[in-house]
RODO-453100 format. One line per field, with one value per residue (C-alpha): residue number from 1; residue in three letters; x, y, z. Coordinates in nm, 3 decimals. Each point is the difference from the previous one (the first is absolute). Layout:
BEGIN
seq	(NUM	...)
type	(Ala	...)
east	(X	...)
north	(Y	...)
up	(Z	...)
// end
This chain:
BEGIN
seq	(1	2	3	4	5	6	7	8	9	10	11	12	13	14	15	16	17	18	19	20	21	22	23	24	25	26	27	28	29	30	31	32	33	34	35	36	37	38	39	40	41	42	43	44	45	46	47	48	49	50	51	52	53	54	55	56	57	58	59	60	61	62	63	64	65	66	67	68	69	70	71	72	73	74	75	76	77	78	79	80	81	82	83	84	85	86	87	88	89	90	91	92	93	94	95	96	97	98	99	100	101	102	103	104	105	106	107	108	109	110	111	112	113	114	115	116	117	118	119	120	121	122	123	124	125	126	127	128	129	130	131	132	133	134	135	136	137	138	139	140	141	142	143	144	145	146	147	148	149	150	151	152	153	154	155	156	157	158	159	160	161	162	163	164	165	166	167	168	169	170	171	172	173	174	175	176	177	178	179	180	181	182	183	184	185	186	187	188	189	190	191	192	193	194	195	196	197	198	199	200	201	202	203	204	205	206	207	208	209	210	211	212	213	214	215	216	217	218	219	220	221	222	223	224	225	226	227	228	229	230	231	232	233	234	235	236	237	238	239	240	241	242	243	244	245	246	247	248	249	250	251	252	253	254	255	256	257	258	259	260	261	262	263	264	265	266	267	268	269	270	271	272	273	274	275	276	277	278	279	280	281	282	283	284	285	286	287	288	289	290	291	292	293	294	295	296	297	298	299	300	301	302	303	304	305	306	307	308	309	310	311	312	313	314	315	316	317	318	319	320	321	322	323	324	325	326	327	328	329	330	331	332	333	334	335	336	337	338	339	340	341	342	343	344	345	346	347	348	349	350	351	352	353	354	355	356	357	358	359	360	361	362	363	364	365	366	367	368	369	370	371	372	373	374	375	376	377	378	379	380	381	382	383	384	385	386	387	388	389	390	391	392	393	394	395	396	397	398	399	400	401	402	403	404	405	406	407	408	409	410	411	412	413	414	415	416	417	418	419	420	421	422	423	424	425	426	427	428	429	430	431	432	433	434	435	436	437	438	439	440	441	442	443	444	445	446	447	448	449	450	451	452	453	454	455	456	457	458)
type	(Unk	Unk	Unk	Unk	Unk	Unk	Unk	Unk	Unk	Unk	Unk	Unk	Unk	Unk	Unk	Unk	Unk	Unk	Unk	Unk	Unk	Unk	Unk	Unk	Unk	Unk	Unk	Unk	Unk	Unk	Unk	Unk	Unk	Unk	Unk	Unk	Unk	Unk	Unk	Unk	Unk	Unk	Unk	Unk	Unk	Unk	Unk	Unk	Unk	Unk	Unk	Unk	Unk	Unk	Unk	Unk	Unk	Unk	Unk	Unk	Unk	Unk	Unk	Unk	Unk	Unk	Unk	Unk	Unk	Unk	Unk	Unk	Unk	Unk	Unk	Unk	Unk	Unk	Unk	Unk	Unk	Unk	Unk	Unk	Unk	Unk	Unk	Unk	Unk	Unk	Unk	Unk	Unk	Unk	Unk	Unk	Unk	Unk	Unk	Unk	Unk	Unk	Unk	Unk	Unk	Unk	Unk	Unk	Unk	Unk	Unk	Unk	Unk	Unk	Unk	Unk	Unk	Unk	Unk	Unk	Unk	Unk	Unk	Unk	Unk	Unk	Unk	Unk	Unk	Unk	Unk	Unk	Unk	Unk	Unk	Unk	Unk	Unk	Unk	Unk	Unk	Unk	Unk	Unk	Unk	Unk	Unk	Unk	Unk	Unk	Unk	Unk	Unk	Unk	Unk	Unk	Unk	Unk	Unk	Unk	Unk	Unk	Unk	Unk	Unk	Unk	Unk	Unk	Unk	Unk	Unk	Unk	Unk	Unk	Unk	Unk	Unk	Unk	Unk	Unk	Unk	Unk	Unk	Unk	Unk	Unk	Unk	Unk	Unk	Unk	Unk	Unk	Unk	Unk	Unk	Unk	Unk	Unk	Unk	Unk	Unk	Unk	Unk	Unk	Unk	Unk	Unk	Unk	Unk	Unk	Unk	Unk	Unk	Unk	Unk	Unk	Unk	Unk	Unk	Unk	Unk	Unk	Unk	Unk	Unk	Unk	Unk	Unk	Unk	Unk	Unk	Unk	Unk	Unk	Unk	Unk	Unk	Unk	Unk	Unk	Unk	Unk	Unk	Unk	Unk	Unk	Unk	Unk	Unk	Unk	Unk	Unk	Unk	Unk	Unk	Unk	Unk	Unk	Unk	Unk	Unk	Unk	Unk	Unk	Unk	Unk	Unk	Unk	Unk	Unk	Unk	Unk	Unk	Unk	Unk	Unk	Unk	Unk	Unk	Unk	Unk	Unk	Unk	Unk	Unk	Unk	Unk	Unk	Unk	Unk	Unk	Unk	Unk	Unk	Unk	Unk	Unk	Unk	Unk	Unk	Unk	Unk	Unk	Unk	Unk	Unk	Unk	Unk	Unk	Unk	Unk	Unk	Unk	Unk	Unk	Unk	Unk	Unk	Unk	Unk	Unk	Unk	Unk	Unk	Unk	Unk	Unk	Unk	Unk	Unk	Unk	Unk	Unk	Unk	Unk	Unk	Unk	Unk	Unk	Unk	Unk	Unk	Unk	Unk	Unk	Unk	Unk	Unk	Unk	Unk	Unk	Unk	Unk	Unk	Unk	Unk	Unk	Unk	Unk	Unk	Unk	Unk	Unk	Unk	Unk	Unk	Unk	Unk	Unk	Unk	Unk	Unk	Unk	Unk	Unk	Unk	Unk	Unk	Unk	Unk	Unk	Unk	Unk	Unk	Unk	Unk	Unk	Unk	Unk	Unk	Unk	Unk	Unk	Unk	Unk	Unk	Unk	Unk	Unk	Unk	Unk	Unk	Unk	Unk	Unk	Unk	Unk	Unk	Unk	Unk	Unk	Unk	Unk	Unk	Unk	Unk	Unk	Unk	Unk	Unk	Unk	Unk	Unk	Unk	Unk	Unk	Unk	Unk	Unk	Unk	Unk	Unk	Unk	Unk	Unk	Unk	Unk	Unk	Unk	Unk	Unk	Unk	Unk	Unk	Unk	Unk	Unk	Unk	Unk	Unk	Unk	Unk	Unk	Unk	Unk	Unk	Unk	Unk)
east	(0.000	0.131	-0.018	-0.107	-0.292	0.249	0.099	-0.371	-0.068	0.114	0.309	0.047	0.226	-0.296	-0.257	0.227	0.014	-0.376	-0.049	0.259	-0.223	-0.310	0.152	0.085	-0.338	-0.209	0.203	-0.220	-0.317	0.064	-0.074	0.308	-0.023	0.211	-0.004	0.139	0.263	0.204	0.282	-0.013	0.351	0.206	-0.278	-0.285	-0.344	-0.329	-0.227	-0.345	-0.300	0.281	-0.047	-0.063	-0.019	0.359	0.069	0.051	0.334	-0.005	0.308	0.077	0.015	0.367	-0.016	-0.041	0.319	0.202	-0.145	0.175	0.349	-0.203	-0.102	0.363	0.199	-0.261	0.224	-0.251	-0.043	0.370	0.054	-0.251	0.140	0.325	-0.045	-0.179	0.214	0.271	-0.180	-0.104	0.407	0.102	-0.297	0.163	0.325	-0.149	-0.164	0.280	0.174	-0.201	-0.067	-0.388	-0.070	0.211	-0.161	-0.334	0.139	0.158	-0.387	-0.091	0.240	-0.061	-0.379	0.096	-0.272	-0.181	-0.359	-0.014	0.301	-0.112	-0.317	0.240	0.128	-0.274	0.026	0.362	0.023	-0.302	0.150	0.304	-0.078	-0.255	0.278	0.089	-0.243	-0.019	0.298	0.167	-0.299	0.094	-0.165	0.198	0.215	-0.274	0.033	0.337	-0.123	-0.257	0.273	0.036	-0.352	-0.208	0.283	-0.019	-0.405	-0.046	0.246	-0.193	-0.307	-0.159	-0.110	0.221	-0.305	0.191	0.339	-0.118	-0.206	0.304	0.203	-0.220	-0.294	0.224	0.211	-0.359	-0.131	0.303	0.003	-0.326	0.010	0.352	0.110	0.384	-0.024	0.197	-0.173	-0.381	-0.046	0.349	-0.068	-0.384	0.075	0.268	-0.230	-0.251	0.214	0.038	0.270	0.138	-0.102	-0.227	-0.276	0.190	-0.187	-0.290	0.111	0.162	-0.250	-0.224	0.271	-0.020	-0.351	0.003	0.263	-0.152	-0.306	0.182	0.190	-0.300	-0.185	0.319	0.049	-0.385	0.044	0.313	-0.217	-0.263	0.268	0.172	-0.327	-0.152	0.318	-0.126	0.136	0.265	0.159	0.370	0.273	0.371	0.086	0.375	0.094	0.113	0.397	0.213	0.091	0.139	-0.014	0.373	0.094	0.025	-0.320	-0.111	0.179	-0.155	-0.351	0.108	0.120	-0.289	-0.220	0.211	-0.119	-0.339	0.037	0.224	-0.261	-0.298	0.224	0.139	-0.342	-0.170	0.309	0.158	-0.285	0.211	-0.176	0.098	0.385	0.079	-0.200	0.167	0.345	-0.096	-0.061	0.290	0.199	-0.141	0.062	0.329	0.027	-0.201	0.257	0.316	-0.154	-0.164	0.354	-0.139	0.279	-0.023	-0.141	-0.245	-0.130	-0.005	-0.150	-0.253	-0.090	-0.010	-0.265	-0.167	-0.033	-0.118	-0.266	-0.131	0.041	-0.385	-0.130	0.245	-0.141	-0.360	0.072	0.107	-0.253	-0.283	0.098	0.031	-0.333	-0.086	0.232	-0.228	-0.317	0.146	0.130	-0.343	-0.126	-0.248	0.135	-0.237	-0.280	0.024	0.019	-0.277	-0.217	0.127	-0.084	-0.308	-0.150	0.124	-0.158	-0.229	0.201	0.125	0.362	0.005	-0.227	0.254	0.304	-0.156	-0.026	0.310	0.132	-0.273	0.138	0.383	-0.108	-0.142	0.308	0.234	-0.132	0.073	0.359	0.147	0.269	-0.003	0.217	-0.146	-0.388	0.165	0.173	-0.329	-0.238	0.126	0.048	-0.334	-0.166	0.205	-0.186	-0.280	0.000	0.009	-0.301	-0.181	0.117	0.223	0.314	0.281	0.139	-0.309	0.015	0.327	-0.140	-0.293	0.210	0.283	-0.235	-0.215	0.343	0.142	-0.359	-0.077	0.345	-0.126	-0.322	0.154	0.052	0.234	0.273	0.299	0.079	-0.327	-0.012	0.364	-0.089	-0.263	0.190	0.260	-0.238	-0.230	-0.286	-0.290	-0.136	-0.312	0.091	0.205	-0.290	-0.219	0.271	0.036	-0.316	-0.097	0.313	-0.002	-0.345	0.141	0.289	-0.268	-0.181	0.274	0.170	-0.324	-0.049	0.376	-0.158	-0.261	0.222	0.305	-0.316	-0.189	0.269	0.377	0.082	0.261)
north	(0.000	0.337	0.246	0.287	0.098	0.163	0.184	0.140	0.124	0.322	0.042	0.068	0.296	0.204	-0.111	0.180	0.295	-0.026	0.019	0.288	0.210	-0.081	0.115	0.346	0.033	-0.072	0.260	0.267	-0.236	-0.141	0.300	0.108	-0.133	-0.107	-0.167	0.079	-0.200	-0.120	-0.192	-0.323	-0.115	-0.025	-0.005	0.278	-0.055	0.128	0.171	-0.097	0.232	0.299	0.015	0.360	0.144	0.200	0.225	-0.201	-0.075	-0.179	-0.139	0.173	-0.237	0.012	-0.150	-0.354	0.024	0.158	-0.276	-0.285	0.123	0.086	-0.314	-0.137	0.233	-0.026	-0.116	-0.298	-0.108	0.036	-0.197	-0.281	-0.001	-0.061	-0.272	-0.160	0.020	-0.162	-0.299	-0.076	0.027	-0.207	-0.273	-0.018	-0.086	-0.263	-0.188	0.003	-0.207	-0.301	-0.008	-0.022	-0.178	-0.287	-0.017	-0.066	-0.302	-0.100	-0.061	-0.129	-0.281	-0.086	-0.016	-0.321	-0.158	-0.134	0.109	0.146	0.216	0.136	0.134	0.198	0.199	0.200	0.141	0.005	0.199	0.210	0.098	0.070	0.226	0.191	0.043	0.192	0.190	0.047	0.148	0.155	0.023	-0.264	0.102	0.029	-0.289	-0.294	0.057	-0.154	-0.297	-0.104	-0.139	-0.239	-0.039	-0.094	-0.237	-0.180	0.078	-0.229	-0.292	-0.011	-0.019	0.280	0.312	0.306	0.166	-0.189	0.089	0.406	-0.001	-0.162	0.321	0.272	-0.080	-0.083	0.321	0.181	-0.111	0.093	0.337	0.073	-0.100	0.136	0.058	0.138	0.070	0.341	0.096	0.009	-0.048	0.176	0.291	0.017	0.040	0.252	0.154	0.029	0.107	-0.313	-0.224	-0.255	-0.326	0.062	-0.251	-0.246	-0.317	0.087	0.033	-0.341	-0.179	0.136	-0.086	-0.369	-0.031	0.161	-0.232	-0.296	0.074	0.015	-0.329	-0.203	0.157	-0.079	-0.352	-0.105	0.103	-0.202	-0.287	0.084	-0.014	-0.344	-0.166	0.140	0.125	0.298	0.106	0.241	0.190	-0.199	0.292	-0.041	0.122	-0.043	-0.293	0.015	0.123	-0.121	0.227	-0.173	0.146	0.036	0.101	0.389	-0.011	-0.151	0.278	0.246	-0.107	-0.001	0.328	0.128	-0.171	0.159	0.303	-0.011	-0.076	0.311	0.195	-0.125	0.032	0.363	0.142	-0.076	0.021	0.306	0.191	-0.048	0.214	-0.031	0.110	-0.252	-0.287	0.159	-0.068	-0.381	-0.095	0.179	-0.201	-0.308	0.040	0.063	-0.301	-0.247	0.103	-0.100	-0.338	-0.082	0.050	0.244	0.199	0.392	0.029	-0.201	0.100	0.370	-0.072	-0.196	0.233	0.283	-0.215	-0.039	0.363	0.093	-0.234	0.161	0.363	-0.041	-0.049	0.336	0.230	-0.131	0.102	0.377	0.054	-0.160	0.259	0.288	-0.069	0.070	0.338	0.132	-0.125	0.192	0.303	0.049	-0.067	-0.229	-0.342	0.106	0.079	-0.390	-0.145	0.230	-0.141	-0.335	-0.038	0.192	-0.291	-0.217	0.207	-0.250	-0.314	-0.260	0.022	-0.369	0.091	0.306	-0.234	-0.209	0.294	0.089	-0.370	0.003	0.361	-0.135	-0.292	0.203	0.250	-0.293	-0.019	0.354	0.016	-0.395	0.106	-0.090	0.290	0.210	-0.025	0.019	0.344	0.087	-0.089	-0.023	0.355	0.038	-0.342	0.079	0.285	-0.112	-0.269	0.225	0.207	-0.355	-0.153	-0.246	-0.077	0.072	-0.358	-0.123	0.267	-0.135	-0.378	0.149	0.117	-0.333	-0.206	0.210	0.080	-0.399	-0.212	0.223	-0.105	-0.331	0.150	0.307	0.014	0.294	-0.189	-0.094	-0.240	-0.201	0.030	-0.087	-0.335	-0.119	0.063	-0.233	-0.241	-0.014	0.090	0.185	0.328	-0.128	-0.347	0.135	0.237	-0.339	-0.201	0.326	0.159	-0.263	0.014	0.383	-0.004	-0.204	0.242	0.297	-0.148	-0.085	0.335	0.178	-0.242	0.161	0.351	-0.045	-0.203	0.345	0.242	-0.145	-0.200	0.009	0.257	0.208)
up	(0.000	-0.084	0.281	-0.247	0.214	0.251	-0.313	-0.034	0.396	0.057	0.163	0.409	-0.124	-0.207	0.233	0.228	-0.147	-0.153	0.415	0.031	-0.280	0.171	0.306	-0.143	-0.149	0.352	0.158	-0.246	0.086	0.387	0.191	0.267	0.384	0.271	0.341	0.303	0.097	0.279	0.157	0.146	0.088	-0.295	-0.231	-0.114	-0.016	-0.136	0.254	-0.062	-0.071	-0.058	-0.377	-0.130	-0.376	-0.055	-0.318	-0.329	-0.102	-0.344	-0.201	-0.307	-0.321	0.022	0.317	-0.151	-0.134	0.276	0.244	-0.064	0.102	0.315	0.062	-0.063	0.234	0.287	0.286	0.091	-0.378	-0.043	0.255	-0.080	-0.346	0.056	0.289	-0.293	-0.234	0.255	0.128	-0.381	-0.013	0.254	-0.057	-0.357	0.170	0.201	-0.299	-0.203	0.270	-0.100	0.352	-0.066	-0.324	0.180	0.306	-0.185	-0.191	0.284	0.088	-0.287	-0.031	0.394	-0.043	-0.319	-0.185	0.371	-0.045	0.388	-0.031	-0.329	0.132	0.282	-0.274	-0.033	0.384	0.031	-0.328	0.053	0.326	-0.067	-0.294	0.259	0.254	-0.304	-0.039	0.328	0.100	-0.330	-0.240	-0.279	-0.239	-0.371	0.141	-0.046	-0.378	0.038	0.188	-0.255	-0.193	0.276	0.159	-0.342	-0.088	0.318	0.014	-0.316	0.084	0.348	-0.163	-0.043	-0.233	-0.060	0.270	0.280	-0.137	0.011	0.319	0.214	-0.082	-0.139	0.268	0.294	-0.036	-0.039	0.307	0.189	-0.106	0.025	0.334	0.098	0.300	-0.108	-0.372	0.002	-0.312	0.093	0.401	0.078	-0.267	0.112	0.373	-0.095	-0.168	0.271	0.270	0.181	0.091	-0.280	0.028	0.320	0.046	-0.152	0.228	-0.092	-0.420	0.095	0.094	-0.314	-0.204	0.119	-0.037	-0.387	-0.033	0.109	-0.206	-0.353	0.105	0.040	-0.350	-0.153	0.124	-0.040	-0.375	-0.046	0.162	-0.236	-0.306	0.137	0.021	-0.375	-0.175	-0.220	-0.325	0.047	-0.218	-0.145	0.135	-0.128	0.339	0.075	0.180	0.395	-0.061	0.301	0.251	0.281	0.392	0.064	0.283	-0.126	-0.094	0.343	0.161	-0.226	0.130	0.381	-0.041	-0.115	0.270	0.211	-0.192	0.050	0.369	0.044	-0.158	0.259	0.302	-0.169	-0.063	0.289	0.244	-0.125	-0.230	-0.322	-0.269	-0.395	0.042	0.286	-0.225	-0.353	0.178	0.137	-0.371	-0.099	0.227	-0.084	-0.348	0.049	0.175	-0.191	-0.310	0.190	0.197	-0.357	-0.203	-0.211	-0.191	0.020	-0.329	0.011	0.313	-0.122	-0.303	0.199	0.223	-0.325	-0.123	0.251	0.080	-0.369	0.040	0.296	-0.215	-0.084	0.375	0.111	-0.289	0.083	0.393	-0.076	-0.238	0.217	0.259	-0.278	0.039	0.296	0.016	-0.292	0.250	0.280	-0.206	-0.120	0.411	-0.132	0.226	0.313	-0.226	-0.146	0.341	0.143	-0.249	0.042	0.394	-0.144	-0.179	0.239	0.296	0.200	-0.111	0.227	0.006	-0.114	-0.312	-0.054	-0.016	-0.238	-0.243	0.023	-0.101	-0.306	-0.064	-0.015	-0.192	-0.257	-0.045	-0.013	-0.414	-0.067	0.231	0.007	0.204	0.398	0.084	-0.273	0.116	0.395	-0.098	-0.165	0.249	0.339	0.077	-0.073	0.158	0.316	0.130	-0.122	0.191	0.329	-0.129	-0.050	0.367	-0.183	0.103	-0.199	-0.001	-0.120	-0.277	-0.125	0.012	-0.206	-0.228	-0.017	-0.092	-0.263	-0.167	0.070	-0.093	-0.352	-0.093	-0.109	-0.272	-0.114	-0.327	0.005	0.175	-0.268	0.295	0.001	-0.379	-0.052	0.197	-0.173	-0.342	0.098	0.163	-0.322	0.231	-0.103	0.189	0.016	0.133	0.260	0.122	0.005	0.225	0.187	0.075	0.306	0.136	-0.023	0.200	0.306	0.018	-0.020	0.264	0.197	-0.040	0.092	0.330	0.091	-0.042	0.231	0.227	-0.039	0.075	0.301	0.157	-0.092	0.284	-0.215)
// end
């Protein structure tokens, strides 16, 4: 199948600035108001029932063009962008290690032809790719792993489905569900003025459950296909190439458990923020290229590449919060939230919540980028969510999973549409094998809203 409809769906990068315009227009239609505001320890908050009309301010047509550099040079974009374009760096250097691709066949060739410890390598795939997502929001990466996973998908048994879901669905869960992906929960709380990675018990034990819910869909359906093979599409897929775990590579993947654990212990310990995180990957990269024998070329030129690739997510940050410069040039951000908490006047908070995940759902189609739509939205869903009795970590969870669960149907995502391509999958079959599956992570999601509102004690 040729990926062409990608081609056809407008680009993140002009829906972007289709936004931005908007956004200069509605500052000659929204009419001018502000709250009053206040401080609340280290963070500022909205002051309910403050909001007055103020004298219209509205950005000249020029101002669409002069925004963007805005947007790039604001000192929290800036920084955003580059800790992105670092981690995409150093995750480059980690993966070129082999470190990863051989600890999966490693699996493989463990689990043998034995019926029973084939049908483990669903879970101990699915989780692995979700600690993943969980904690460094794998995202681009699984499109690597197919090469693998739809290979060993059909010798086991099964359709190229199975071979996608393990990676593309397992990674999915885990960052919708995240409770350390720097580029959605860390970038959201940022964002909202509280501390990175806060909550993170309560995000864990969602992510578990979301978790365990795509495991089972995905393991029912590979019963399904073992029992009543269905015709599947014949893929020239590449066959598994060896990479063996040497003892570099082994070291590689300690170190970067290590990694992880530093990071829990650093940002809940010592309040790390972005810089102190930026210069834990750092290190680790550094480190995985020497205990992985990579020669200084290579490594640079690894972590060059990965960097570029990341290029798209950092532009997509700064001009997201162009965005909402023009918004509050033109004084117009009080007047949206005023009528926001307006509609939703009278609302149980746990009905609010709700609207805010259907409302992050539905702007993950027009902005498919996690940190993108958190730039974008946050500083606007985060005092919302104190004129609508919400708490702020609940806002954030509203808008993880929106962002992480649309991933799977969007069509504007070169990601999901670059997967299918290479799986020879159909749009419209996938949304068939997804939609239940997307339902019972809805519901599930939802159950976690209610659950962050009424009960979760932040």
């Amino acid at each position: 199948m040729n990926p062409a409809p990608a081609t056809r769906a407008p680009d993140a990068l002009l829906i972007i600035l289709a936004v931005l315009l908007g956004a200069v227009v509605l500052t000659w239609l929204v009419p001018s108001g502000e709250f009053e505001r206040r401080q609340e320890g280290t963070r500022t908050v909205v002051v309910p029932g403050t909001y007055q009309a103020v004298e219209a301010s509205p950005v000249p047509w020029h101002g669409f063009f002069t925004a963007p550099l805005k947007g790039f040079t604001d000192h929290h974009a800036a920084l955003i962008m580059g800790f992105v374009l670092l981690i995409g760096g150093v995750f480059a250097v980690i993966n070129a290690t082999g470190a990863i691709p051989a600890l999966l066949l490693w699996v493989v060739r463990t689990v043998g032809d034995n019926p029973a410890r084939r049908r483990l390598v669903i879970p101990v795939l699915m989780i692995a790719f979700s600690i993943g997502g969980n904690t460094f929001g794998m995202a681009e990466e699984v499109l690597v792993f197919l090469m693998i996973t739809i290979p060993l998908a059909r010798r086991l048994g099964w359709d190229p489905i199975v071979g996608v879901a393990i990676p593309f669905v397992g990674a999915g869960v885990g960052f919708a569900g995240a409770a350390f992906n720097p580029f959605t929960v860390g970038i959201a709380q940022g964002l909202s003025g509280l501390p990175v990675f806060s909550g993170w018990g309560f995000r864990m034990v969602m992510w578990a459950v979301l978790t365990l819910v795509a495991i089972l869909y995905v393991m029912r359906y590979a019963a399904r296909i073992e029992q009543a093979p269905a015709a599947s599409p014949a893929l020239s897929g590449a066959e598994l190439e060896e990479h063996p775990l040497t003892a570099r590579r082994l070291g590689v993947l300690a170190l970067f458990l290590a990694g992880l654990g530093l990071l829990i212990y650093g940002v809940t310990r010592w309040d790390w923020y972005i810089e102190e995180i930026a210069a834990l990957f750092l290190g680790i990269g550094f480190a995985a290229a020497i205990i992985g024998g990579l020669a200084p070329n290579a490594a640079a030129r690894a972590f060059g590449t990965g960097t570029r690739e990341m290029v798209g997510a950092a532009i997509l940050i700064g001009l997201s919060r162009s965005i909402l410069i023009v918004m509050e040039q033109g004084r117009i951000v009080d007047t949206i939230l005023h009528t926001l908490s307006g509609a939703a006047e009278g609302l149980p908070a746990v009905v609010s919540v709700q609207v805010m995940l259907a409302v992050q759902f539905c702007l993950n189609f027009l902005v498919p980028s996690g940190s993108g739509q958190a730039a974008l939205t946050m500083p606007i869903m985060a005092p919302l969510s104190d004129l609508l009795g919400i708490p702020r970590q609940a806002a954030v969870v509203a808008y993880q999973l929106g962002d992480g669960l649309c991933n799977f149907v969007t069509p504007t995502s070169g990601i999901l549409m670059g997967i299918l391509g290479i799986a020879g999958i159909s749009f419209g079959s996938w949304l068939r094998w997804i939609a239940r599956l997307m339902l019972l992570l809805l519901v599930a999601g939802m159950i976690f809203l209610v659950i962050g509102v009424t009960v979760a004690g932040w």
